[in-house]
C-alpha positions as CSV (number, residue, x, y, z in Angstrom):
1,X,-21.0,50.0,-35.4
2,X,-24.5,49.9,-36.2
3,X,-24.3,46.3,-37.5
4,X,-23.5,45.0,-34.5
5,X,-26.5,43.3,-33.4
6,X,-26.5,41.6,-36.6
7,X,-23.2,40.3,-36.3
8,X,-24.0,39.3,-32.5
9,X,-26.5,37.6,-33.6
10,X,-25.0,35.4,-36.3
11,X,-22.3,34.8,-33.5
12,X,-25.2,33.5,-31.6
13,X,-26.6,31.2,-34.1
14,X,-22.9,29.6,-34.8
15,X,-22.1,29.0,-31.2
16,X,-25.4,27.6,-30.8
17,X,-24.9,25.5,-34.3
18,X,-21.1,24.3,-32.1
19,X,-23.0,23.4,-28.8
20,X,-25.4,21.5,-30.5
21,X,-22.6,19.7,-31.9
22,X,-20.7,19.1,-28.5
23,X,-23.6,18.0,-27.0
24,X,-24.7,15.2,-29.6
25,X,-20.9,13.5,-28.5
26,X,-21.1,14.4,-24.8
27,X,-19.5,11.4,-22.8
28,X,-18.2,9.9,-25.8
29,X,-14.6,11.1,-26.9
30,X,-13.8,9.7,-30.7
31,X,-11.5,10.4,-33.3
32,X,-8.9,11.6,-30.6
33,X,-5.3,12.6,-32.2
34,X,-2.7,14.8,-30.2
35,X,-1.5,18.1,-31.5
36,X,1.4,20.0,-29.5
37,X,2.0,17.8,-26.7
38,X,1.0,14.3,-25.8
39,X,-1.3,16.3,-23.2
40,X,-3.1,18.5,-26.1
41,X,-5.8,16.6,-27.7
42,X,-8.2,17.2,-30.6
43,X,-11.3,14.7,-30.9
44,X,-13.9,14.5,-33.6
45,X,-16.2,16.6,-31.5
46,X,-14.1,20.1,-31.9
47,X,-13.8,19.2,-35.8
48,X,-17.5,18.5,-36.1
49,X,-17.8,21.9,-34.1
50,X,-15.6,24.0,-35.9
51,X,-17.0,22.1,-39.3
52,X,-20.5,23.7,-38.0
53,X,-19.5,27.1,-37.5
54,X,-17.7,27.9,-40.2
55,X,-19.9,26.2,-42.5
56,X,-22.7,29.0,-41.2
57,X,-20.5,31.9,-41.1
58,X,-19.3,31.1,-44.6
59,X,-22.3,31.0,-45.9
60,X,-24.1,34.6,-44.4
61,X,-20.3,36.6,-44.0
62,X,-18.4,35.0,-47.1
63,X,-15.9,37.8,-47.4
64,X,-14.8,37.9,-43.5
65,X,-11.7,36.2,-42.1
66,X,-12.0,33.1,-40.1
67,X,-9.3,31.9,-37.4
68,X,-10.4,28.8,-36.0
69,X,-8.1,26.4,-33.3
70,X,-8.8,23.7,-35.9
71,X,-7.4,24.9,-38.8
72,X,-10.2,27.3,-40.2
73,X,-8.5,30.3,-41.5
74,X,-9.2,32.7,-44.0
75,X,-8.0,36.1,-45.1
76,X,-10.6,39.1,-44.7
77,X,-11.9,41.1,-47.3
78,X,-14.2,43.3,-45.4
79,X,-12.2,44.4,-42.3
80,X,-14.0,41.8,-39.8
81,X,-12.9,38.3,-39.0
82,X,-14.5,35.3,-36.9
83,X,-11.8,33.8,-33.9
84,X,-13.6,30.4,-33.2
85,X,-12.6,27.6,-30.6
86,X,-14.9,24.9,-31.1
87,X,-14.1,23.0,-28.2
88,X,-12.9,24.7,-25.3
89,X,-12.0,22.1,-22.8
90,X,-10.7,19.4,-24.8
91,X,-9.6,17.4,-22.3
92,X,-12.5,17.5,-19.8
93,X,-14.7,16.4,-23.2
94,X,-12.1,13.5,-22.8
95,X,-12.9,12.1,-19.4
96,X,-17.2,13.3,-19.8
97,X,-16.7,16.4,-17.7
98,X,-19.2,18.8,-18.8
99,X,-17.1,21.6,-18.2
100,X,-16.9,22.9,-22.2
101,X,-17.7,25.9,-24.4
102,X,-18.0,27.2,-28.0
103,X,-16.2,30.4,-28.2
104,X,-17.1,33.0,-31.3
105,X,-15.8,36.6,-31.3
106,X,-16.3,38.7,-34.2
107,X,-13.2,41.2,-34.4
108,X,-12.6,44.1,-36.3
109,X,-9.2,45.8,-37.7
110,X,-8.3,48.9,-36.4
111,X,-6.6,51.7,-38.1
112,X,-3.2,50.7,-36.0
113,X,-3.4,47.6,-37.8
114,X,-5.0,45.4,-34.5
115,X,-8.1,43.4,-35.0
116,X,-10.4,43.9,-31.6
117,X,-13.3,41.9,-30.8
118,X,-16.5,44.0,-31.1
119,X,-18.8,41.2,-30.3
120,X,-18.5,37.6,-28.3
121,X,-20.5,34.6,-27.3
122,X,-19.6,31.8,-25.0
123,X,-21.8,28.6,-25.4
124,X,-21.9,25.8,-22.3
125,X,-24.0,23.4,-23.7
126,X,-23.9,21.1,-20.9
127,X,-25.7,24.0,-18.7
128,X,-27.9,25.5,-21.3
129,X,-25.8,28.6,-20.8
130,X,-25.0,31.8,-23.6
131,X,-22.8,34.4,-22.4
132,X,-22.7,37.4,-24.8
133,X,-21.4,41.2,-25.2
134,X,-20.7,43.6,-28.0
135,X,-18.1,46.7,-27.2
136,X,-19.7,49.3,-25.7
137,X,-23.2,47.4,-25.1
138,X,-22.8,45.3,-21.8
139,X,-22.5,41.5,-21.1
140,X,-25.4,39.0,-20.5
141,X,-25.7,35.9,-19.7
142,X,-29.3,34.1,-21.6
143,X,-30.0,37.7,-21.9
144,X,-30.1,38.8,-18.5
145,X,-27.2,41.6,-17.5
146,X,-24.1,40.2,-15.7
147,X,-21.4,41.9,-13.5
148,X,-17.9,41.4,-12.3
149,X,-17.1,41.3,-8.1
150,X,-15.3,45.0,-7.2
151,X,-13.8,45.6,-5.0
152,X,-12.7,42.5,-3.8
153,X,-9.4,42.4,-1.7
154,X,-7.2,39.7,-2.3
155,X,-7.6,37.7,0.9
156,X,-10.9,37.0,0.3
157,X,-10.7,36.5,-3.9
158,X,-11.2,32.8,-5.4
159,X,-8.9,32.8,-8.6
160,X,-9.0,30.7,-11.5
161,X,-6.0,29.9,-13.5
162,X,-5.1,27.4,-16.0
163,X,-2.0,25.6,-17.6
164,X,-0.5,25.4,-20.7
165,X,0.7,22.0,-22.4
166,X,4.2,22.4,-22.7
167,X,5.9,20.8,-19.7
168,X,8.7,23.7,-19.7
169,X,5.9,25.8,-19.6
170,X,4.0,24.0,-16.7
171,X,6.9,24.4,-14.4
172,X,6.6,27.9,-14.8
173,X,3.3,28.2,-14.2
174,X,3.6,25.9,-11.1
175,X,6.0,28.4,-9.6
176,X,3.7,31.0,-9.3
177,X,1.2,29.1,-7.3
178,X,3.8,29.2,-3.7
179,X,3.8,32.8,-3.5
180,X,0.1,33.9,-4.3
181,X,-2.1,31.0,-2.5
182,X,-1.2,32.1,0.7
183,X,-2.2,35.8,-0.6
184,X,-6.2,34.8,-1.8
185,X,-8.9,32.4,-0.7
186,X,-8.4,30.1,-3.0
187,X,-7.4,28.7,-6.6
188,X,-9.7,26.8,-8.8
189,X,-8.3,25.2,-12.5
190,X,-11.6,24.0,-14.3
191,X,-9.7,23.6,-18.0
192,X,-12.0,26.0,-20.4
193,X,-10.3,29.8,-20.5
194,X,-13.6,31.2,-22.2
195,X,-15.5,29.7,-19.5
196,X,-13.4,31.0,-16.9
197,X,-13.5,34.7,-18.2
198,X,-17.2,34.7,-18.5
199,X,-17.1,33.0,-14.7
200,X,-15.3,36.2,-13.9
201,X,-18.1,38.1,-15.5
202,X,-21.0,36.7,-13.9
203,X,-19.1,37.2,-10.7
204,X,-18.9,33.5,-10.1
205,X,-15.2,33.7,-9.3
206,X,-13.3,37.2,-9.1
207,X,-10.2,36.4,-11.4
208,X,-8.9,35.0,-14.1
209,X,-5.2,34.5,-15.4
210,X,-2.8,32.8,-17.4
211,X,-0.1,33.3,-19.4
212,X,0.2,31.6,-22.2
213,X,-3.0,31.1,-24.4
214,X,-3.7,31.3,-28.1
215,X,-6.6,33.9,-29.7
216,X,-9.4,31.8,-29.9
217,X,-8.8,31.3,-26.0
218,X,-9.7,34.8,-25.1
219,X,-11.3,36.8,-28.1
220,X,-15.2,36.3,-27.2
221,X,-14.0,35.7,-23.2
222,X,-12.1,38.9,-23.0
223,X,-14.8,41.1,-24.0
224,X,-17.4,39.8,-21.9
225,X,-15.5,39.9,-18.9
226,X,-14.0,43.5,-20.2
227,X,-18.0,44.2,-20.3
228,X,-19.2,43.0,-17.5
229,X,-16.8,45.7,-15.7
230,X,-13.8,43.8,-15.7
231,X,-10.4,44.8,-16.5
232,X,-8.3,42.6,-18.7
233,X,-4.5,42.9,-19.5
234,X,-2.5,41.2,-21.3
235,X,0.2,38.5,-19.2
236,X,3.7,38.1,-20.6
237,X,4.0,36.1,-22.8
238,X,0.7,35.8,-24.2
239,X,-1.7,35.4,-21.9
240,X,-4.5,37.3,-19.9
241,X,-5.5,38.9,-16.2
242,X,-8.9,39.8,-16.0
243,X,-10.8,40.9,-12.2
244,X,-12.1,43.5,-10.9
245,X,-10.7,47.2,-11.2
246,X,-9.6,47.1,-7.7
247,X,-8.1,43.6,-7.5
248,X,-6.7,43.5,-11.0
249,X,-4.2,45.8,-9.6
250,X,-3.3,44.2,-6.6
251,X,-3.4,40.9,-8.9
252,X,-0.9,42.5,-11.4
253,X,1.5,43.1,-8.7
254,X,1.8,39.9,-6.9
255,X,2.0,38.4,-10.5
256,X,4.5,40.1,-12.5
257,X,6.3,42.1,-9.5
């Protein structure tokens, strides 16, 4: 697509537009309501967020589709749509940590009737930090090239994972943790899936998974880890594995075998 800088670009701008948002309520949690759980909270700084976005992506792309966490949705008239999730990592904006990202993916419907991302940005405000990619054209982080660990065998790989809210769900989850820890180096849970993929990316840790996320989770994350040389699958039921060609496949085993 040759307009994909463009579009890259205005996903720039809007995650930017987002951070700035996040950071002007950093440390301060307001307007805090629950949503699915009593454990999954919305505040006043991912509707302030997701306000901000959309109010710029409206304005330049009015015909796209919009999905947004927060209740942003529109139908597209154009083929493309904008997956948003203003405030990745609700709950550590909750208790100050500054462990949070604006996640914008611009996706495009395919002939098979599947919208794809084609381009991606992950904002960390808190570290001045801008992960981007478009399909086909590498990911960067502020600009400079990033790249995933491979090959990495599993005793020596540092995993992140995360949980969902449901406490059915969490027990689940849970379960899995017995049989691979003794398998890796180590599990860390830091509570932003878009951060976590991009952490893949930059090689900061060398896997990612869950297994039960929602689209704005994973549409900008996916394809920067996808193009920083990562492999990403989908998890049953709807989540995602993302490492390393070589430790993806050892991954997939110990998880779904």
């Amino acid at each position: 697509m040759t307009e994909l800088p463009t579009l890259l670009g205005l996903a720039v701008r809007a995650a930017h537009r987002g951070g700035a948002e996040l950071a002007a309520r950093a440390g301060r949690a307001t307007g805090v309501g629950h949503k699915s759980t009593p454990t999954d909270p919305v505040t006043d700084a991912d509707r302030a967020s997701e306000a901000a976005v959309t109010e710029l992506l409206t304005a330049e792309r009015p015909g796209d589709g919009l999905l947004g966490e927060e209740g942003a949705e529109r139908p597209s008239e154009t083929g493309l749509r904008w997956v948003l999730d203003p405030l990745d990592g609700t709950v550590n904006h909750l208790y100050g940590i500054p462990h949070t990202a604006v996640s914008v993916a611009c996706e495009r419907l395919g002939d098979d009737g599947v919208w794809r991302a084609v381009a991606g940005v992950v904002c960390d405000p808190a570290r001045g930090e801008t992960f981007t990619a478009t399909l086909g054209g590498g990911a960067r982080l502020n600009g400079a090239p990033v790249r995933v660990n491979d090959p990495v065998p599993p005793p020596s790989a540092l995993v992140a994972t995360g949980f969902a809210y449901g406490a059915g769900s969490r027990a689940r989850q849970a379960a899995v943790v017995p049989g691979l820890l003794p398998r890796i180096r180590d599990i860390r849970s830091g509570g932003s899936a878009a951060l976590e993929l991009c952490w893949v990316a930059c090689g900061r840790t060398d896997a990612y998974y869950e297994d039960e996320l929602a689209p704005w989770d994973t549409a900008a994350g996916a394809l920067i880890a996808a193009e920083a040389g990562a492999r990403t699958t989908v998890l049953p039921p709807s989540g995602v594995l993302a490492a390393g060609p070589a430790l993806h496949a050892e991954l997939a085993a110990l998880l779904t075998g």
